[in-house]
KOLKOL-96685 format. One record per residue (C-alpha): residue in one letter; x negated, y negated, z negated; residue number from 0. Coordinates in nm, 4 decimals. Layout:
N
residuo  xx  yy  zz  num
A  X  Y  Z  NUM
...
This chain:
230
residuo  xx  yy  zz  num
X  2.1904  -2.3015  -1.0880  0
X  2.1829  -1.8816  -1.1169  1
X  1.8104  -1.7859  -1.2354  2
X  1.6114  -1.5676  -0.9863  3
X  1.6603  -1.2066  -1.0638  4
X  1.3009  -1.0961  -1.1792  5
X  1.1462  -0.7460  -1.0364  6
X  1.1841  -0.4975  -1.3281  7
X  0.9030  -0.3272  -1.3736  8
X  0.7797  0.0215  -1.5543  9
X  0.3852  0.1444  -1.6751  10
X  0.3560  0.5020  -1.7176  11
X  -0.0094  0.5223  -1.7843  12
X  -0.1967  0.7675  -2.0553  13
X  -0.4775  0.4973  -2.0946  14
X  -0.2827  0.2072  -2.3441  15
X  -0.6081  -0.0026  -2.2726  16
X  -0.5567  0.0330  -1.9108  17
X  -0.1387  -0.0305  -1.9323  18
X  -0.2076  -0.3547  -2.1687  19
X  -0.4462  -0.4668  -1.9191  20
X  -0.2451  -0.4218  -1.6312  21
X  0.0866  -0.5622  -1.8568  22
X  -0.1060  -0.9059  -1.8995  23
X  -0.1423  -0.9240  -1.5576  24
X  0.2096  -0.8928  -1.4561  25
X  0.3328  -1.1282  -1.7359  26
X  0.1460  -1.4196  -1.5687  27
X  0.3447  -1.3829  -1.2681  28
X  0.7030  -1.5133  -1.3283  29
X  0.8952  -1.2721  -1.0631  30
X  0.7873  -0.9947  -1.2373  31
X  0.9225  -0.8124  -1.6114  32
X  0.7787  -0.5398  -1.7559  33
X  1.0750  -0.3492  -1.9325  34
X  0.9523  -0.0592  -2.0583  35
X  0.5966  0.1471  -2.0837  36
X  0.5159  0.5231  -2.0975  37
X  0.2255  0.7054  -2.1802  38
X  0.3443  1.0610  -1.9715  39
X  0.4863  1.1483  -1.6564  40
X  0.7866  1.3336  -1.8897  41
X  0.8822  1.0230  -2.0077  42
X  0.9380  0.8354  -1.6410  43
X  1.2938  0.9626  -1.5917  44
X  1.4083  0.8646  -1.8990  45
X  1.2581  0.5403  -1.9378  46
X  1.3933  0.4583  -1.5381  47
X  1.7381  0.5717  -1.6812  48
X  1.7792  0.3832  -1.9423  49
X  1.5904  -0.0168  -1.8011  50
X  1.6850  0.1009  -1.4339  51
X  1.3633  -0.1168  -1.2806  52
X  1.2992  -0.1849  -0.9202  53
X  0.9186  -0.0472  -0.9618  54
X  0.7620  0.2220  -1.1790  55
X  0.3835  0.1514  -1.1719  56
X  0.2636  0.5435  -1.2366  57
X  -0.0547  0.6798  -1.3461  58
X  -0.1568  0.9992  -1.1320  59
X  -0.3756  1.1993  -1.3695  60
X  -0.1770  1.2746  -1.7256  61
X  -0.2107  1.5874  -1.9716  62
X  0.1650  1.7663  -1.9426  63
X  0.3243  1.5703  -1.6258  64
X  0.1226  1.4054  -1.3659  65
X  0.2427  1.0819  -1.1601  66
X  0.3216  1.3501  -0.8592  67
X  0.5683  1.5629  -1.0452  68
X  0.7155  1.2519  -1.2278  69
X  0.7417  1.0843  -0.8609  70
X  0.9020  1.4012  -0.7165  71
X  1.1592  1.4057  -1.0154  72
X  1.2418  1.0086  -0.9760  73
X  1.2820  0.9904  -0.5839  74
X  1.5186  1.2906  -0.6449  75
X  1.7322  1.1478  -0.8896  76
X  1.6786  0.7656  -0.8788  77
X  1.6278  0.7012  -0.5019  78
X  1.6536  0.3020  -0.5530  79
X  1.3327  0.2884  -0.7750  80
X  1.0085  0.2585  -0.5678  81
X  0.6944  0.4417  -0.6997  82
X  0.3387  0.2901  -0.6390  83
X  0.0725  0.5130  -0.7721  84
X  -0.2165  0.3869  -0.9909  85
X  -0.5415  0.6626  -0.8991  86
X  -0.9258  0.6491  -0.9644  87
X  -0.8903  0.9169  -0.6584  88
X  -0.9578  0.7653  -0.3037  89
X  -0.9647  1.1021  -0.1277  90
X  -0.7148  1.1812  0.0934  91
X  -0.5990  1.4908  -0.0019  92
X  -0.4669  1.2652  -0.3357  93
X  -0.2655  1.0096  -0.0980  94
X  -0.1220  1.2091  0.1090  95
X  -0.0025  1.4830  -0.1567  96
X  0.1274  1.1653  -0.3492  97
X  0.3281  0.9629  0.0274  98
X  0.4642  1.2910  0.0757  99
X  0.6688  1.2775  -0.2489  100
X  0.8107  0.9641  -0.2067  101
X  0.5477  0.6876  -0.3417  102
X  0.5952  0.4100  -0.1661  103
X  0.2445  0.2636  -0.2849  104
X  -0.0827  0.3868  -0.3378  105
X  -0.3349  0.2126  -0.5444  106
X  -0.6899  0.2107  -0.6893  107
X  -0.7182  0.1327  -1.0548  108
X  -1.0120  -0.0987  -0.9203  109
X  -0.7866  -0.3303  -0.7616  110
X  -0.7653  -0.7084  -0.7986  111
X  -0.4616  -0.9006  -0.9518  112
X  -0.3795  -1.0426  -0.6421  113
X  -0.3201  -0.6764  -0.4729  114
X  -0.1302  -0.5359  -0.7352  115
X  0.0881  -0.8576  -0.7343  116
X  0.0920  -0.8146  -0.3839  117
X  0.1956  -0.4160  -0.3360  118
X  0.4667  -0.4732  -0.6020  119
X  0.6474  -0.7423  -0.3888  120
X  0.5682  -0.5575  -0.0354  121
X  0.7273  -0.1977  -0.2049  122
X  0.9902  -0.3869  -0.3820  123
X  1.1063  -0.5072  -0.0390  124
X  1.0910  -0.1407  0.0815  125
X  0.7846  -0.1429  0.2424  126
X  0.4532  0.0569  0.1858  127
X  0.1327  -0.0551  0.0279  128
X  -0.2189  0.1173  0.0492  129
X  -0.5629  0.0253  -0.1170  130
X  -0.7527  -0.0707  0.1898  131
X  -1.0283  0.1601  0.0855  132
X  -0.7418  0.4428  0.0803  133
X  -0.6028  0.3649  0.4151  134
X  -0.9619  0.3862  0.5552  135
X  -1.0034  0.7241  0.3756  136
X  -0.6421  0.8118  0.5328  137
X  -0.7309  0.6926  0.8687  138
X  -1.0690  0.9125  0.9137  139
X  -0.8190  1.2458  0.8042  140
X  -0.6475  1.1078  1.1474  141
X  -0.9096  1.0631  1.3618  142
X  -0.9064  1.2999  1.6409  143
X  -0.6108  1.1308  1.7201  144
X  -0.7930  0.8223  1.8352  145
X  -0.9455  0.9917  2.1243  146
X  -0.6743  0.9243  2.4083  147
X  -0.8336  0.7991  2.7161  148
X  -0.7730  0.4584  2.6555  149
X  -1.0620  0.1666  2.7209  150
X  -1.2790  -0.0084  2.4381  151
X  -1.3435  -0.3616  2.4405  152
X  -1.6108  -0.5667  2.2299  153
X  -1.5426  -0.9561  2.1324  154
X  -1.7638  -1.1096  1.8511  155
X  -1.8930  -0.7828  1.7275  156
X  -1.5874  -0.6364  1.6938  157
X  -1.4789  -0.3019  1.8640  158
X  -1.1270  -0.2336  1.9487  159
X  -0.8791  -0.0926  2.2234  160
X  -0.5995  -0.2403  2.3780  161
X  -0.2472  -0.2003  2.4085  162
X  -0.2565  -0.5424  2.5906  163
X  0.1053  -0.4372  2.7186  164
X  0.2185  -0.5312  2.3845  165
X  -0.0284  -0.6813  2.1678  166
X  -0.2677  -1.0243  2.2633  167
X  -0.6868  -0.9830  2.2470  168
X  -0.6815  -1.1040  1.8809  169
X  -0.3622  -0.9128  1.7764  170
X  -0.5515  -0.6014  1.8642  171
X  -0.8999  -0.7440  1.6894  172
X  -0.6701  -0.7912  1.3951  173
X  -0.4876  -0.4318  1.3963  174
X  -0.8363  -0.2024  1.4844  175
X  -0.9686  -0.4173  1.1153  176
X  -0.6944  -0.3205  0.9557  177
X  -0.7613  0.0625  1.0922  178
X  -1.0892  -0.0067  0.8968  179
X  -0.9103  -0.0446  0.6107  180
X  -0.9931  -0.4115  0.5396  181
X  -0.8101  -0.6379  0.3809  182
X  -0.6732  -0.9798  0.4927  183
X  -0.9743  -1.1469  0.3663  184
X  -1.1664  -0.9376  0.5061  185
X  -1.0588  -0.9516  0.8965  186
X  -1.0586  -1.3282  0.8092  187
X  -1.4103  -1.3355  0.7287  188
X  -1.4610  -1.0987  1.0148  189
X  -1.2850  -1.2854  1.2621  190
X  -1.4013  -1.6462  1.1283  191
X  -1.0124  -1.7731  1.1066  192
X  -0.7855  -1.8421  0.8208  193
X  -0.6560  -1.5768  0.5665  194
X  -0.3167  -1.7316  0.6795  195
X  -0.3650  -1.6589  1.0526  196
X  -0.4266  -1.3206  0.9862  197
X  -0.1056  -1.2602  0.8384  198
X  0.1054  -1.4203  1.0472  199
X  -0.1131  -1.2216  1.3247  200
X  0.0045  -0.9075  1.1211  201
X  0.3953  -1.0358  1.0937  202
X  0.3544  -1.0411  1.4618  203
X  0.1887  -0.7187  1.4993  204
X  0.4440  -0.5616  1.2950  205
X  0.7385  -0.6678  1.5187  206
X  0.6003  -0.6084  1.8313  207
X  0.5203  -0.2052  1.7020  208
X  0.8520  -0.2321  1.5716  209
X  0.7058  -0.0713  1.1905  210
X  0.7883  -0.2264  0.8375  211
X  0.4177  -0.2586  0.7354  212
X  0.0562  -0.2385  0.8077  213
X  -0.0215  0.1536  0.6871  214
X  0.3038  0.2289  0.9518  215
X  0.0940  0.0038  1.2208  216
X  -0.1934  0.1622  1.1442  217
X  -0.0642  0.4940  1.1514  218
X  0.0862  0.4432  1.4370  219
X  -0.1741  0.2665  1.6267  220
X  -0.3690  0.6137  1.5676  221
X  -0.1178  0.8232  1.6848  222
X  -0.1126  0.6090  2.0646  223
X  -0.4723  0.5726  2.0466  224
X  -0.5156  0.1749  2.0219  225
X  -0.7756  0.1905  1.7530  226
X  -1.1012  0.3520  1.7260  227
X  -1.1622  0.5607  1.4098  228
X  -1.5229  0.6759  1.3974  229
C-alpha cells in the first residue's frame, strides 16, 4: 500500500521561539512535514526552490523582506505554492494589502492549533482561510455594501437577512455568523446545534453561492446584501 503524500510545509518567521513553537505543532499532525525554515522574507524563494512545499507559513513583519514582498515574489515565480500569512496585525489595511498579493491565508499569531491545522488543509486544497477576528475586521471595511433594501429577520436572538430564494432560515442564521466573523464553534454555541451541523450547513451554503469557501461567501453575501454588517 503507497503511503499518503504528506503536505510539505515551509516557516519563514524572524522569531525562532515563535517558528519552534509553531514547528511542534505541525509535527503532531501526521499529514503535515515541515521541510525547511527561514528566518527572512529573502530567503522564501530559495528555500521554496529547492523543498518545493505545498504551503509556506510566512511571517509578515521582518527587518530586510517582509512576508508581502516575499509573497509577491513566490506567487510570481512559484504559482503552485500557497501562502498563508502569520500577523499580530488584525487591521484591514494589513489583509487586504497581503489577499491582494496572492496569500491565500491570513492568520493571527494568536490562533489555536486546531485553526492553523485547519487553514493549512483548507489553502492546501486551494481554498482561502481567514482568522475570524480578521474577516470581521474585513467585513466592517465592506459595510456600506450591506445596505440594499433587502428585509431583516430575528430568530433566537439572532439578526440576519434572507436570500430565502436560495438559502433555508438556518442556512442564512449560519452565513450572517459567519459575516460576524465567528467561528464554527462559535455559531454552534450561538445557534445551540452541533459544531458538525454547522459545517455541513456551511458545505451547503457554499454550493448553493456557488464560492470555494466561507471568506468568498461572506464576501459575497455583502456584496448582494444578505447579511447585516453594523
Amino acid at each position: 500500500m503507497t503511503a499518503e503524500r504528506k503536505l510539505r510545509i515551509i516557516l519563514i518567521d524572524d522569531h525562532k521561539l515563535f517558528r519552534e513553537g509553531v514547528k511542534r505543532i505541525l509535527d503532531f499532525e501526521p499529514s503535515f512535514e515541515v521541510v525547511a525554515e527561514g528566518d527572512d522574507g529573502s530567503m522564501a524563494a530559495k528555500l521554496v526552490k529547492e523543498h518545493n512545499p505545498d504551503v509556506v507559513l510566512m511571517d509578515i513583519n521582518m527587518p530586510n523582506m517582509n512576508g508581502v514582498q516575499a509573497t509577491t515574489d513566490l506567487v510570481r515565480y512559484f504559482p503552485n505554492t500557497k501562502v498563508i500569512i502569520l500577523s499580530i496585525h488584525d487591521d484591514e489595511s494589513y489583509v487586504t494589502h497581503a489577499l491582494k498579493t496572492g496569500a491565500q491565508g491570513y492568520l493571527l499569531k494568536e490562533m489555536d492549533s486546531d485553526a492553523l491545522i485547519e487553514a493549512i488543509k483548507v489553502v492546501s486544497e486551494g481554498g482561502s482561510y481567514l482568522h475570524p477576528r480578521v474577516t470581521h475586521n474585513l467585513v466592517m471595511e465592506y459595510r456600506r455594501l450591506a445596505k440594499d433594501h433587502v428585509s431583516s429577520l430575528s430568530d433566537n436572538g439572532v439578526e440576519y437577512r434572507q436570500p430565502l430564494h436560495l438559502l433555508t432560515k438556518r442556512e442564512c442564521q449560519v452565513l450572517q455568523l459567519l459575516a460576524d466573523g465567528k467561528s464554527n464553534r462559535a455559531v454552534a454555541e450561538t445557534l445551540y446545534i452541533s459544531e458538525k451541523t454547522v459545517k455541513n450547513h456551511v458545505s451547503n451554503i457554499l454550493q448553493k453561492m456557488n464560492v470555494n469557501d466561507r471568506t468568498q461567501a461572506v464576501v459575497a453575501a455583502i456584496r448582494k446584501g444578505w447579511v447585516e454588517v453594523i
